[in-house]
Every structure is written in C-alpha cells, then in structure tokens.
N, C-alpha and C positions, 0 to 999 in steps of 0.2 A: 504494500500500500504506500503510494509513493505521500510526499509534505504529511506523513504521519509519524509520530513518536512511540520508540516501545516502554513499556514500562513492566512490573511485573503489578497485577492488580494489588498488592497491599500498600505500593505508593500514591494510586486511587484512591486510599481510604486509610485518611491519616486518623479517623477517629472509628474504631473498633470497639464496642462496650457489649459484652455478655449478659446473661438477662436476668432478671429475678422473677420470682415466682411467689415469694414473700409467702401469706396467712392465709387461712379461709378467714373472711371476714363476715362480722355481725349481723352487717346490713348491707349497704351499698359497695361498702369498701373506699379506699381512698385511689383506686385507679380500675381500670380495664388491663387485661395482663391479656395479649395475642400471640395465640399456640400456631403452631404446626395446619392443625385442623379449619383455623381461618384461612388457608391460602385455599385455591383451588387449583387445579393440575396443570391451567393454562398460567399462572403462576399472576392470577390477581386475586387482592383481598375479595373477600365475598364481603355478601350487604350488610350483613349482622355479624360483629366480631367482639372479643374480646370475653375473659371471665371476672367477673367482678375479685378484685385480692385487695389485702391491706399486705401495704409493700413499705418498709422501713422510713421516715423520712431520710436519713445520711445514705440510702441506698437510690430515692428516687428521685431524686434533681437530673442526676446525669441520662438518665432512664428513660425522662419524659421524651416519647418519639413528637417530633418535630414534620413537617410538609416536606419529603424529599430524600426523607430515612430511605434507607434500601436494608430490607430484614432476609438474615439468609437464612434456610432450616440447616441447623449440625445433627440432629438426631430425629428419628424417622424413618419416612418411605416404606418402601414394599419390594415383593419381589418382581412388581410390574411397576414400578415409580421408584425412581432412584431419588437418595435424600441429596439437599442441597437446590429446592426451588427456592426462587426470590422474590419477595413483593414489593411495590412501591406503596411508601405511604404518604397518604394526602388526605387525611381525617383529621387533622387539627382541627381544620375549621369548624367541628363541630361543638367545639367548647367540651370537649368530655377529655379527660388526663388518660392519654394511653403508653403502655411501658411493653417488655417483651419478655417472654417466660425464660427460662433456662434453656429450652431445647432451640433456641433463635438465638442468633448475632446481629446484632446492629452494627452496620455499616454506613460510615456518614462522606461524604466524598469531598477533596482538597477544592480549593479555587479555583485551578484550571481545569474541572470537570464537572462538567454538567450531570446535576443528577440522576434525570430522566434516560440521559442519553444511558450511564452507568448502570442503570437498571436493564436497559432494553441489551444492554451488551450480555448481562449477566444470566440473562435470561437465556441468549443467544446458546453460548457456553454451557448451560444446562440442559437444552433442547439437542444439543449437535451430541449431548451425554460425554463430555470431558470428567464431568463429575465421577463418571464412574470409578476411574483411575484411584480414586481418592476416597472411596466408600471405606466401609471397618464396619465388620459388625459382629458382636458381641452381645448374649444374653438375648438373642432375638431380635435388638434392635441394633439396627443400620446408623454409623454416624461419620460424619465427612469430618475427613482430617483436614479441616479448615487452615491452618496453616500453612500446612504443604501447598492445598491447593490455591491459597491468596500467592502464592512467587510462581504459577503460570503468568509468561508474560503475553501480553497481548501489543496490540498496534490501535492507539487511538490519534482521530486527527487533530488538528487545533480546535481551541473550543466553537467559533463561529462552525463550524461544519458539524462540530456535535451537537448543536442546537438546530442547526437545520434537520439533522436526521432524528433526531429526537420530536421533530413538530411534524414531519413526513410520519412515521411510525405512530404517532401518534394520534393522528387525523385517522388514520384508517383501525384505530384503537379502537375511539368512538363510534365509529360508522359500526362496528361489532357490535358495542357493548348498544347500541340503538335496535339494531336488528336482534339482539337475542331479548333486548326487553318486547320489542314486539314481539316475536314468537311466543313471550309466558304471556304478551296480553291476550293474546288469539288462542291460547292455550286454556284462559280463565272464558273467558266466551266459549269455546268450544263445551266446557264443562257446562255451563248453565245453559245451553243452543240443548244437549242432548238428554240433560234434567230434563227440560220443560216437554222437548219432543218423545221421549219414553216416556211421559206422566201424562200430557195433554193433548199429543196429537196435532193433526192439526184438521180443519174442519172444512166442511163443503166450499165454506169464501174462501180459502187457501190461507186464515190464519192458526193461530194458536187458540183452539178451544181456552174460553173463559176459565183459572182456576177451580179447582172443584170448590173452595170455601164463596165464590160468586155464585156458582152456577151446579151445587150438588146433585142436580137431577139427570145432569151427562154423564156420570159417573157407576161404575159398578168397587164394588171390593171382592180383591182377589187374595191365591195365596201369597200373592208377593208385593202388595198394596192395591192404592186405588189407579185405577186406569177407566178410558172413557168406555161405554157403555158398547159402543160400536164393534170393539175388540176382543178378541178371543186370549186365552191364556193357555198355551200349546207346550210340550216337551220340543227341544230342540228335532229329539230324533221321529215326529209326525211332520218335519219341515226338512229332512235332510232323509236322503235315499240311502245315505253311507254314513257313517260315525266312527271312525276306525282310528288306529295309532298306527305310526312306523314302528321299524324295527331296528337294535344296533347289532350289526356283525360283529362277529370278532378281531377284524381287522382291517386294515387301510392302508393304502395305497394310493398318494398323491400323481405317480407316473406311468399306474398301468394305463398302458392302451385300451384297457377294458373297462373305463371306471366309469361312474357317473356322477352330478353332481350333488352333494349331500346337504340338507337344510338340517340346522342345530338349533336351538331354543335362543344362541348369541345372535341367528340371523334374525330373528323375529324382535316384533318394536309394538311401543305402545300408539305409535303414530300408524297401524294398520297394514303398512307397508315392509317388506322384506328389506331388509337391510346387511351388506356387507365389507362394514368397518374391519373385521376380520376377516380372517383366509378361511371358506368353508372348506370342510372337508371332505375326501372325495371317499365311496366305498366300491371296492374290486368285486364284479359281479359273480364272483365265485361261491354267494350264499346261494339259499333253496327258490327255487324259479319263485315260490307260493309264497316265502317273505319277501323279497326283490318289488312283486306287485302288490303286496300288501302294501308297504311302505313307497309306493310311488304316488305322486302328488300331480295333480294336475292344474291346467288354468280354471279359475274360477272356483277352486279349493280355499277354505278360510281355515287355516291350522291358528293354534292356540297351544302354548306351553302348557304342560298339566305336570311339572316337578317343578321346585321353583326351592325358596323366594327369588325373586318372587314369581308369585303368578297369574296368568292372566293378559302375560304377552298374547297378542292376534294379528295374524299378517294374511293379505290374500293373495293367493297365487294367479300375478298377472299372465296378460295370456302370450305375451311374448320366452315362456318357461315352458322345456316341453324334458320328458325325462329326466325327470326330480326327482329325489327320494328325501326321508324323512325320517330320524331317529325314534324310538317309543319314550319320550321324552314329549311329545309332540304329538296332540289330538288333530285329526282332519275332519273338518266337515264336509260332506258335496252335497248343496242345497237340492230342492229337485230342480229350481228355477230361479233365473237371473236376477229380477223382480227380490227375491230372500236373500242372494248375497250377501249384496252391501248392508243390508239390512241388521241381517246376522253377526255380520263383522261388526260394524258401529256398536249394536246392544253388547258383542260381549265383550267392548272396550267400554261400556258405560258403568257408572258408580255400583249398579244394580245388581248387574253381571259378577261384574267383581267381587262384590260384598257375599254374595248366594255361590259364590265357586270358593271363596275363601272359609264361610260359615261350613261349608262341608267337606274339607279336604283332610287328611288326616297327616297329621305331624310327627314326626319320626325322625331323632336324631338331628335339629336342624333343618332335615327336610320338610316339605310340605309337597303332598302329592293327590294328585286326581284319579279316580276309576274314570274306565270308560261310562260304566254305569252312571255314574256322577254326569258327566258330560253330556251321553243321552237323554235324560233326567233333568239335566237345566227348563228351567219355566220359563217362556219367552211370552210377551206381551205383544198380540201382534193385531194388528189393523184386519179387519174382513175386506177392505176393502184395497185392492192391488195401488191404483193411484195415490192412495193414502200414503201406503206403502215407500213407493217411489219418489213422492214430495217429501217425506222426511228423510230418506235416502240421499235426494239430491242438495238437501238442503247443509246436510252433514258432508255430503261428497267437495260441495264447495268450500267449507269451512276448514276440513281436512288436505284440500289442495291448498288450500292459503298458508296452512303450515310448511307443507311439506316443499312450499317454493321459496317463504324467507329461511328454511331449514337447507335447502341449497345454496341460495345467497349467502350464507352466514358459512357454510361450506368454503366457497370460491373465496369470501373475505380473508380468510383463515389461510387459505394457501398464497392468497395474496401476499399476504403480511408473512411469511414464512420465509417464500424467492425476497420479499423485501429486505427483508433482517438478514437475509444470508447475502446479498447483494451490497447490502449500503452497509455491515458491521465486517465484513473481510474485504473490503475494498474493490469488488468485480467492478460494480459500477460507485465512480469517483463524482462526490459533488464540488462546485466550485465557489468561494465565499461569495455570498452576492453584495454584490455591487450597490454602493450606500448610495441614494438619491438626492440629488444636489439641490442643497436650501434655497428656498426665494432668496433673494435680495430684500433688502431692508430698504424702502426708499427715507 
C-alpha cells in the first residue's frame, strides 16, 4: 500500500485498560458493565446492552467507555466463532455510565488515528480470521493472547484517507442497519397481517371480517379457538394426499457420480423459503429403491422440521427442484391442491401452528421431536370457501415476498461492504486526499 505507514497495532492504541466486573448490585447499580454477549457476530453492539454492576469508585473513572472506544473480546467464542470480535462504541450519548467486564479490553486509539476507521480495520482482521493464530483455550473457554496479537503489524494511511474510508464504510453501514430495521418492521406486520387472517378471515367485500368482540355472531368456537362461522376445522392429513418423512442413510458422499441433492432441517427457514447458507449434503443412491422414494420431495411439497429446537421451520419446494430428497428429520406435506399450498405453508409458520406443534411434541434429552401422527393430526382452520382461500394466501404471499427481497438487499449490502473492506483496508483500491475547496474572498 503505497503513502501508507506500518505500525504494529499496539502503537494504535496507546491506551489499553482491562475490565471490571465489580458486585451484583442492590438496585440499579452505579454503571452498565458490557459482556461478550452484547456484541453480535457481524461485530456490532446490539440495541439493549449492558448488566447493571456496582463497580468500585478508584476502579471506574478510567473505565467509563467514552464515543469511539473500540472493545475487543479476550475470552469466548465457539467452535464456529473465533474469540476476538470488536465493537464500536457510541452510546455515550445516552447519558447512562457504561464500563466493560473482565472478558473485554478496551482499546482507545492515539491522535493520528481515526477511531472508526481502527475499528472497521479490526474488524477486517477478525473476519479474514488472523485471530485464529492467536486463540488459547483452556477449561472450555477460548481466549486470545491479546498481546501477541496487538504487535501484528498492519499498513494504515495518513489520517485524511482514514477518515475518508471510514465515512465510505460507513455510509453503506447504515444503509444495512436501515434495511434490517425494515425487515423486523415487515416482520412485526407480517405477524399481526396473519393473527388477524387465521382468526378473521376475510369476507365477501375483500376485507377483514369485523373482530368477533364487534361482531360475535360471524363467529363459531372451535378446538383451537374462535374462527369465523364460514370455516371448517380439518386435520392437516383430510387436506394432504401424503404426510410422510425422509429418510437418513448411513452414508454420504459429496462426489459420487450417483448422488443426489439432500435437504436438512439447516436448509429450511422460518421465512417459508428453502434456504442454502450452508453446503447441503448430498446422499449416494446406494440405499433401498423404497427409502430413496420415500424420502424424495417434490415441487409444490411444504416440509416442516419435526426435531428441533427448534421447531417449526417450513419451506416449500419451489418448482424449479426436481430430485430432492429429505432426511427423517423432516415432515412432507403434498397438499391434494395448489389453492392449500400456500395456505398450508403460511398457517404452519403462524403463532397457532407453532404453539399446537410445540404443546405436543415430546422432549427428550434436549431434544424436542414430532410423530408423524402429530403432524397428521395438526387442526387446520380452513375457509369452505377456495377464493377465500386464495385472498388470504395472496395477501400473505405479498407480504412474505416483501421480506424475502429486503432479505436479499441486505444480502448484496453485506457482500458489498465485505469486497469494500477488503478493497479500501489492504490497499487494492487506493483513495486520494480530496482536494480542500477554495474560500470566497472576503470583499
């Protein structure tokens, strides 16, 4: 990286202070102490942190974090999260006194470095997993030899460029953290859209039937409450020709030639849709012809987790899937008709579903697991009426595509900002100080 300086990062951070964790306090306590647990994985604070502590006064002067801290985790992670994420903090403004626990270092950064910019670096560094080098773990938990790893050197530029890249990276921060607040507000909508349409329906004018405490005489009571009068109260299995699970083989085989593609309870979502953040896995068609088809899944198939926690996952098998299969992990529906699909899917993503799968599942070790018989046996509230049917379907269908396209924006943002950081924090692409704009004249 060329007009850049190397340093080794503990000349970034001439002030280093370790953390306290001080008393359970009485009541309030005299600060907020922030653990491990308030960072999240993308390595920013979450909305509610801290545990109320009484923490020494000669201990918490130096303690109190400040707009600009940069907190590292020493002790932690997993065996899928390496310890050593870092957050930015900028909660001062709240008037509330925040310090950091023992399992966090507080890292304060010198004069010629920009805060933001030192976070977004460190972040960098933790994401590319340099951290690794530098893990120790002992007694179960994981803890970064924080020293060693403060004399990696790095290459930072002069500060006007780290303030640029820091207001770059940071712009497309917020465009994130905007899009995932939309998604939980579409999220909270979606929740109360399929209350009202599993409880009320909707009626001849195309709206939402009147509350039953309005309008009690649209109303029947059933075995899984009240629902409008119009409506039948069915087993899933009078609405599905097939109720089945997959099967697991004894073995896998990611390169045979003969393999096909396998769905696991990881690829299923509560957003309806199959999902594959992980590698699914494949199985070598070497089992019994009569499990092979048992365990095959088709388009227009709504499978649903039945082990869990949790459970309750539901995905439907779009129609561009052909030779699928399905571990027995994993219930299949095959409705008799199009019309019950979506239908199907939606209710058994809804509170109701959930509540009557989870009321009867039985627990074991940790586990929580479904009968088929359970599954068949689900009570479905369903409309006599196919239109009915289909307008609350599509009404859901829109509301669930609405997710599922800021749930891809927020995708593409993410990788944005990923090429960004690896671009503008190793030097590929170089920015230039800009160019200061020249004063009026003074008449």
């Amino acid at each position: 990286m060329s007009n850049t300086f190397e340093f080794v990062l503990a000349e970034i951070f001439p002030v280093s202070i370790s953390g306290e964790w001080g008393s359970d306090p009485s009541g309030e306590g005299n600060a907020l102490a922030l653990r491990a647990a308030d960072f999240t994985k993308d390595c920013k604070l979450r909305s509610i942190i801290g545990a109320p502590r009484n923490i020494p006064d000669f201990k918490l002067g130096s303690r109190i974090l400040r707009d600009g801290d940069i907190l590292i985790e020493k002790s932690g992670g997993s065996p899928d999260q390496p310890v050593g994420r870092v957050v930015f903090f900028d909660r001062a403004h709240e008037g509330r006194t925040y310090v950091h626990s023992n399992f966090l270092q507080l890292l304060r950064t010198g004069e010629n470095f920009d805060s933001k910019f030192t976070y977004y670096l460190m972040a960098f560094l933790y994401f590319s997993g340099l951290v690794f080098r530098y893990q120790q773990q002992t007694t179960g938990i994981i803890n970064l030899k924080l020293e060693n790893y403060l004399m990696e050197k790095v290459s930072v530029p002069a500060l006007p460029i780290q303030k640029r890249i820091q207001r770059i990276l940071s712009t497309i921060d917020q465009t994130i953290e905007k899009t995932e607040a939309l998604i939980e507000k579409y999220r909270h909508i979606k929740a109360g859209l399929m209350h009202d349409l599993f409880t009320r329906g909707i009626g001849a004018d195309g709206k939402l039937r009147p509350p039953r405490e309005q309008a009690p005489d649209l109303y029947q009571e059933t075995s899984i409450g009240w629902i409008p009068k119009e409506w039948g109260c069915v087993k899933a299995s009078k609405i599905c020709y097939s109720v089945t699970k997959g099967t697991t083989p004894s073995s896998f085989d990611n390169n045979s030639e003969d393999s096909v593609p396998y769905i696991r309870v990881e690829n299923l979502s509560f957003d309806g849709s199959l999902t594959f953040e992980d590698d699914s896995l494949f199985v070598i068609k070497h089992i019994h012809f009569s499990e092979l088809m048992r365990s095959r899944i088709y388009p227009g198939d709504v499978l649903i987790n039945i082990v869990g926690p949790p459970l309750g996952k539901a995905s439907l098998v779009p129609h561009n899937y052909k030779e699928w299969n399905t571990n027995q992990a994993v219930a299949i529906y095959r409705p008799f008709n199009k019309s019950n699909t979506s239908y199907l899917l939606y209710y058994l993503l809804s509170e109701f579903s959930q509540r009557w799968l989870y009321s009867r599942s039985k627990q074991t070790s940790g586990q929580v697991n479904l009968t088929l018989e359970m599954c068949n046996n689900l009570e479905v509230p369903l409309p006599l009426n196919e239109k009915e049917i289909s307008a609350i379907s599509s009404k859901l269908t829109h509301m669930f595509e609405k997710i599922r396209l800021e749930k891809e924006s927020l995708s593409k943002l993410k990788n944005q900002k990923s090429g960004l950081m690896h671009d503008l924090l190793t030097g590929k692409v170089q920015l230039k100080v800009e160019a200061k704009q020249p004063e009026a004249a003074h008449v």
